[in-house]
C-alpha positions in Angstrom: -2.4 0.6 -13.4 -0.8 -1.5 -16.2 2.1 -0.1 -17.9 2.5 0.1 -21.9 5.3 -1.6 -23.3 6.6 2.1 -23.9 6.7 3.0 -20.6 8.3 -0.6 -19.6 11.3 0.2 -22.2 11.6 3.6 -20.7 12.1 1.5 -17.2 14.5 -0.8 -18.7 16.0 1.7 -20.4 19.8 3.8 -19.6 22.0 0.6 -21.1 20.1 -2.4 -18.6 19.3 -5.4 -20.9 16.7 -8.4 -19.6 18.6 -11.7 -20.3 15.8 -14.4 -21.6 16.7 -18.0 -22.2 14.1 -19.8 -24.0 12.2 -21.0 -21.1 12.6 -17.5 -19.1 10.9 -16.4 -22.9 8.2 -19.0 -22.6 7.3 -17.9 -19.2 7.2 -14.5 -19.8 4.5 -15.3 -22.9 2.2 -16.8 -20.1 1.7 -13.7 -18.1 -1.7 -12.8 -18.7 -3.5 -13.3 -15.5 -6.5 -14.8 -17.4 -8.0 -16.1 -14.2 -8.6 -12.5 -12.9 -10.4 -11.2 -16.2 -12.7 -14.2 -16.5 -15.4 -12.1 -15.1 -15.0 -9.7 -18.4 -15.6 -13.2 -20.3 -18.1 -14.4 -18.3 -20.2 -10.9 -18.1 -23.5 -12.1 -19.1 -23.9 -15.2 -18.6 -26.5 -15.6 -16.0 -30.0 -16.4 -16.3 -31.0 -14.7 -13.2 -31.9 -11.1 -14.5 -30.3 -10.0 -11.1 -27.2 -12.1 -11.6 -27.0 -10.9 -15.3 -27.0 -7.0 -14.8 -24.5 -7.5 -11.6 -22.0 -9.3 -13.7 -21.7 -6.2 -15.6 -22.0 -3.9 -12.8 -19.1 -5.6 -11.2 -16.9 -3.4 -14.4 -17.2 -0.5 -13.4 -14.6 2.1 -13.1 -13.9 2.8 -9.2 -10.5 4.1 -6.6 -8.0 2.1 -7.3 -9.7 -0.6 -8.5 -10.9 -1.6 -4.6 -14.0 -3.0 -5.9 -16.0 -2.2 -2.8 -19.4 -3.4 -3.3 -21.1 -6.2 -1.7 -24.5 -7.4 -2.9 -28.0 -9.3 -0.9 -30.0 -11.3 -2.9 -33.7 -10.5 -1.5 -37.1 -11.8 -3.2 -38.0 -12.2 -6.8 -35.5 -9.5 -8.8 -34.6 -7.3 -6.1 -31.4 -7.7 -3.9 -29.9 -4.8 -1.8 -26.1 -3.4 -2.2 -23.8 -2.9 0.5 -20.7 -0.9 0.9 -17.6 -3.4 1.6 -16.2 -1.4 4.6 -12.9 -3.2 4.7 -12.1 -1.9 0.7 -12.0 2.0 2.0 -9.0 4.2 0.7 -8.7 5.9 4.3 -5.5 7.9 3.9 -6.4 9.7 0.3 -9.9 9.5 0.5 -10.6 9.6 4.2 -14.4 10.5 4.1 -15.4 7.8 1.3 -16.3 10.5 -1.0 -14.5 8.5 -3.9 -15.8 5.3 -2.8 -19.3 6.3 -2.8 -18.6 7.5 -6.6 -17.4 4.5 -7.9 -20.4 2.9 -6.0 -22.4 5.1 -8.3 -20.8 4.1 -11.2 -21.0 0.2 -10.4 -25.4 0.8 -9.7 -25.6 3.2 -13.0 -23.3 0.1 -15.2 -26.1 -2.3 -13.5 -29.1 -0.4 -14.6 -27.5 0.5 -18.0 -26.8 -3.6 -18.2 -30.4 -4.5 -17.2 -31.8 -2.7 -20.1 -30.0 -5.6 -22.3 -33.2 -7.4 -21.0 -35.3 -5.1 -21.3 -35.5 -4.4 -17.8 -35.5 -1.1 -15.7 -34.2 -0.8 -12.2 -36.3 1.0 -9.6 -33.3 2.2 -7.1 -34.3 3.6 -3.8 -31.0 4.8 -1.9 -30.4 3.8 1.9 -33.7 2.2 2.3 -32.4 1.4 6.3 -31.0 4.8 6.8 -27.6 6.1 6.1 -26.0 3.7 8.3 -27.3 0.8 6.2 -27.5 -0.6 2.8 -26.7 1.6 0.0 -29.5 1.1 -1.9 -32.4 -1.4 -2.4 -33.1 -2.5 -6.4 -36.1 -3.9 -7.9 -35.9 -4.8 -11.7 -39.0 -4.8 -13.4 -40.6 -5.9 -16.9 -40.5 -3.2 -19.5 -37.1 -1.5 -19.7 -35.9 0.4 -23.0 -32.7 -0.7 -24.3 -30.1 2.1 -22.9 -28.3 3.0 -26.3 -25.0 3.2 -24.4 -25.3 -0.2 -22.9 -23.7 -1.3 -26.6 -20.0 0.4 -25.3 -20.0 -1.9 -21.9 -17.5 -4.2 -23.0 -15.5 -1.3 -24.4 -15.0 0.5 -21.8 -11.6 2.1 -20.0 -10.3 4.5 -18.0 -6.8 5.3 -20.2 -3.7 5.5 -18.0 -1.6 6.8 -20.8 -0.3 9.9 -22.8 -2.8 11.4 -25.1 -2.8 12.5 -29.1 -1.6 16.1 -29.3 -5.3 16.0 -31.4 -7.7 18.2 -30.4 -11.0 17.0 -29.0 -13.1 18.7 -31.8 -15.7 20.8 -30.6 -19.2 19.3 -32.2 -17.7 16.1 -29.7 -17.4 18.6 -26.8 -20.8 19.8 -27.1 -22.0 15.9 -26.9 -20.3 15.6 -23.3 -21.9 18.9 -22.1 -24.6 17.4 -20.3 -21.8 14.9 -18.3 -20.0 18.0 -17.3 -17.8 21.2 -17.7 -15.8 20.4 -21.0 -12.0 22.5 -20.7 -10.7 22.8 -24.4 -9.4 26.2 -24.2 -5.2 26.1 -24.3 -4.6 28.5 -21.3 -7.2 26.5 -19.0 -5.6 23.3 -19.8 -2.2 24.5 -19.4 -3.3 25.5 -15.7 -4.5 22.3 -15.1 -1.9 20.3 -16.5 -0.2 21.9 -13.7 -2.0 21.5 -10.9 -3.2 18.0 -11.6 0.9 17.2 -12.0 1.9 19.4 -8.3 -1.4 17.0 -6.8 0.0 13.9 -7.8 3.6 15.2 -7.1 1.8 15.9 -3.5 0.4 12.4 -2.9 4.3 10.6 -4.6 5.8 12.7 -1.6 3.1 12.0 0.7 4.2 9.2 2.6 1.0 7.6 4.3 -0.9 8.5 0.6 2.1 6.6 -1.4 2.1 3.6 0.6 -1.7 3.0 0.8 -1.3 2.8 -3.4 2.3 0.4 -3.2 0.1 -1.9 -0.5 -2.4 -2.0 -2.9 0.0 -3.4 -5.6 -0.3 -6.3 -7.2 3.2 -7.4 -8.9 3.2 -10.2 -11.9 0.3 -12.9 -12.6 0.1 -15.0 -9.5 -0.3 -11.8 -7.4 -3.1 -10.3 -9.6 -4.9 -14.0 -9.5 -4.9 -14.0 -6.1 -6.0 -10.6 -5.3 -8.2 -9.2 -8.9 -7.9 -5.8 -7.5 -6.0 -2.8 -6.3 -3.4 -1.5 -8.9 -2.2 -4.4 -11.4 1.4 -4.7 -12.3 1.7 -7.8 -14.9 2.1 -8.7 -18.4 5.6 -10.0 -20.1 7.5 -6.8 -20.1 6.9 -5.7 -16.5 7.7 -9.0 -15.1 10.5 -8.9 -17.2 11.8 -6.2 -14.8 10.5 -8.3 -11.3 12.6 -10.8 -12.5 15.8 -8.8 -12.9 15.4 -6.8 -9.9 14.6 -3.6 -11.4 10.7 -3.2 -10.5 10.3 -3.8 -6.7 7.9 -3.0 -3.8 10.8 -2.1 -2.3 11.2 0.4 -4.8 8.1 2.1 -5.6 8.1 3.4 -1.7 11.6 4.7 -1.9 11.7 8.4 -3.9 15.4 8.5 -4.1 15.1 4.7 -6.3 16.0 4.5 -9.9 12.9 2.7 -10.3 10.9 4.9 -8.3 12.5 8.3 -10.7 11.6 6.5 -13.9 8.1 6.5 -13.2 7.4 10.0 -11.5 9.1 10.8 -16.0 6.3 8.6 -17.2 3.6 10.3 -15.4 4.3 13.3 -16.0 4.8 12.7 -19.9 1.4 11.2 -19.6 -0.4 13.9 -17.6 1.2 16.6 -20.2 -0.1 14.5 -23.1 -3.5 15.8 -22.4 -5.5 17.8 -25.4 -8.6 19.1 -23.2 -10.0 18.5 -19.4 -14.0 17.3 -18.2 -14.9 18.3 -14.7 -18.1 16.9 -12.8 -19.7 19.0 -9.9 -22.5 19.0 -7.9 -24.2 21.6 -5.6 -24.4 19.6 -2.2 -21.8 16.7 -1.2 -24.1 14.0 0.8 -24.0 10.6 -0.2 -26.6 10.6 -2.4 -24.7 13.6 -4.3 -21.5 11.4 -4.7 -23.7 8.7 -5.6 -25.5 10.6 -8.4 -22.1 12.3 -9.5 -21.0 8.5 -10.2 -23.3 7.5 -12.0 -23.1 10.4 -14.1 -20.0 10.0 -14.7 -20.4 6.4 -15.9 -22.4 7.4 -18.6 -19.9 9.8 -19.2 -17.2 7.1 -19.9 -19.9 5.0 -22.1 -20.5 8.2 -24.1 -16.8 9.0 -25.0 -16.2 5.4 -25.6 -18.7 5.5 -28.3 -17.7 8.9 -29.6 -14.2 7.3 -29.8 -12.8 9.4 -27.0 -10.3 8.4 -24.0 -11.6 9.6 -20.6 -9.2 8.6 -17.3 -10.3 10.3 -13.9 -7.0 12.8 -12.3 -8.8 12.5 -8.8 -5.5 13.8 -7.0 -6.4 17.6 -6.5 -9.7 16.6 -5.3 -8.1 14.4 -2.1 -9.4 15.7 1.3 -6.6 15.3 3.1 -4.2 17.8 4.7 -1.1 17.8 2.3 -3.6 18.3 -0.7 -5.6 21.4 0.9 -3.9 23.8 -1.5 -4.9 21.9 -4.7 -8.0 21.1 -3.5 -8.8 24.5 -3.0 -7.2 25.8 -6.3 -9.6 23.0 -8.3 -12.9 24.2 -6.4 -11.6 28.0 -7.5 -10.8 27.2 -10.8 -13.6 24.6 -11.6 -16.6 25.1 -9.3 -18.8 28.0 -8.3 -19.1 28.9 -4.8 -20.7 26.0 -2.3 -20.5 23.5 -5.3 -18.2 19.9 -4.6 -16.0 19.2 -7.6 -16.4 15.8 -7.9 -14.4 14.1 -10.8 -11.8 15.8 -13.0 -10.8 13.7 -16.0 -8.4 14.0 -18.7 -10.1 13.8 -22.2 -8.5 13.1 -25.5 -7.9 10.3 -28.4 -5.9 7.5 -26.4 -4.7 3.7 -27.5 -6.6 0.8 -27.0 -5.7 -0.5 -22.8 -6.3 -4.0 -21.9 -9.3 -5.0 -19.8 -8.6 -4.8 -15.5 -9.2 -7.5 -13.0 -11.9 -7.9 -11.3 -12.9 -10.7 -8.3 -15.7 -13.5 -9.9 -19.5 -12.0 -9.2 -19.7 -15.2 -6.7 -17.3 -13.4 -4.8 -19.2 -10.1 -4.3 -22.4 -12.3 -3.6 -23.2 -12.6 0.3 -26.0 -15.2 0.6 -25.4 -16.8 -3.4 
């Protein structure tokens, strides 16, 4: 999560001024944690056709930026991937559902990247049984170009308030094979509601709001250390760490000034939100959540090229006790009987975000 310089001013906002001397100014033009998005920089550049479409992979959208994949070279171009057990989520998404999702997204990003060499990926899922690897790849000779694989670098999941423009319909109908497009204004309205009284759910939620604030990464030095998890950098935010204002402290305490200001930002961005996509499928094993991620990857590669902002409202769809009632008024609202709702994403025209951190490929490499 990186804040805009809007929503920083509405932080520093109310009369409280951030004194800057000319070396506190200096500093504060530094803060771009460049060592934590040199993986965006160095996407690519491996001559291992493994190494090459894993360096991509290792993008892709995912909870919380947790990053939980793990990955065994094997012979030739195949390698198996692994769940990282110790990057689970397990207060708001206590059975893995989400984590297996974003695990989709990072194996359909890695197929979608091999086919920059022309190389498909033959992916057969939990090869050693559901208790094991989470799928086995072979890349072979003879791949198409994917025609989205062109939007890679691109690629966002926008944290911020919308255009009041409508998504036009002939763009709709492009993202009907992704998923249930919601453009009509009494739908949305309903969930503009209940995607706000989820996330409300989880703020309150004590256990829920504390696995995000542990996850926090405040200014540069912390991001370098630890690419993942929510970022909080760049010159304006730190701006606040340095006079006090924007604390850890804070963020767990409902009643802070800090705390208030950002529960007004939210909810202007979740009410800046033109039209809604939903993504169900009729089972929820593994391999559903798997397939749902991957779906939804191409998804974010197709609204990227169709100029479209796509960012995942997950809250409602939390299987945990506190969000029972939300969970259950999405499945009514968005899914047919039996079916698992699972992503729900705002859709719209958004700005330009920067690029997230991510740990160096060597990192996510067990036997490199």
């Amino acid at each position: 999560m990186s804040l805009s310089r809007r929503k920083t001013l509405a932080l520093i906002g109310g009369g409280i001024v951030v004194a800057a001397s000319a070396s506190a100014g200096t500093f504060l033009a530094t803060r771009t944690p460049e060592r934590a998005l040199s993986p965006w920089e160095d996407a690519g550049d491996y001559e291992d056709p493994r190494l090459f479409a894993l360096s991509y992979a290792l993008l892709a959208p995912n909870p919380h930026n947790r990053q939980p994949w793990l990955v065994e070279l094997t012979e030739g171009t195949s390698f198996l991937l692994h769940r990282d057990k110790t990057r689970s989520l397990p207060h708001t998404d206590p059975y893995q559902r989400q984590i297996f999702v974003g695990l989709g997204c990072f194996i359909e990003l890695m197929a979608v990247a091999a086919s920059l060499q022309k190389k498909s990926a033959e992916i057969k899922l939990f090869p050693e049984g559901p208790d094991g690897p989470i799928a086995f790849v072979q890349l072979q000779d003879g791949g198409a170009t994917d025609p989205l694989s062109e939007h890679i670098m691109n690629r966002r999941s926008c944290k911020e308030p919308f255009e009041t423009t409508p998504v036009p319909k002939n763009l709709a109908q492009k993202l009907v094979p992704y998923g249930q497009v919601i453009l009509d204004s009494e739908t949305v309205a309903v969930l503009k509601e209940l995607t706000w009284d989820a996330w409300l759910t989880e703020m309150n939620t004590h256990r829920a709001l504390k696995e995000s604030v542990d996850l926090m990464r405040f200014g540069k030095s912390e991001i370098n250390a630890n690419p993942d998890g929510i970022d909080l950098g760049g010159p304006f935010l730190e701006s606040l760490m340095l006079a006090g204002i924007l604390t850890r402290e804070g963020q767990l305490d409902p009643a802070s000034s800090g705390f208030q200001e950002g529960v007004k930002i939210y909810r202007e961005m979740l009410a800046a939100t033109p039209a809604y996509i939903s993504m169900t499928t009729e089972g929820n094993a593994r391999s559903d959540q798997i397939a749902a991620g991957r779906r939804w990857l191409r998804l974010n590669l197709e609204t990227t090229a169709l100029g479209l902002a796509l960012h995942p409202v997950s809250q409602a769809l939390q299987e945990y006790e506190e969000m029972k009632t939300h969970y259950a008024d999405a499945h009514r609202i968005l899914a047919n009987p039996g079916e698992t709702v699972q992503m729900l994403g705002r859709l719209g025209y958004g700005p330009t975000i920067p690029r997230t951190p991510r740990w160096p490929l060597e990192t996510r490499i067990l036997n490199g």
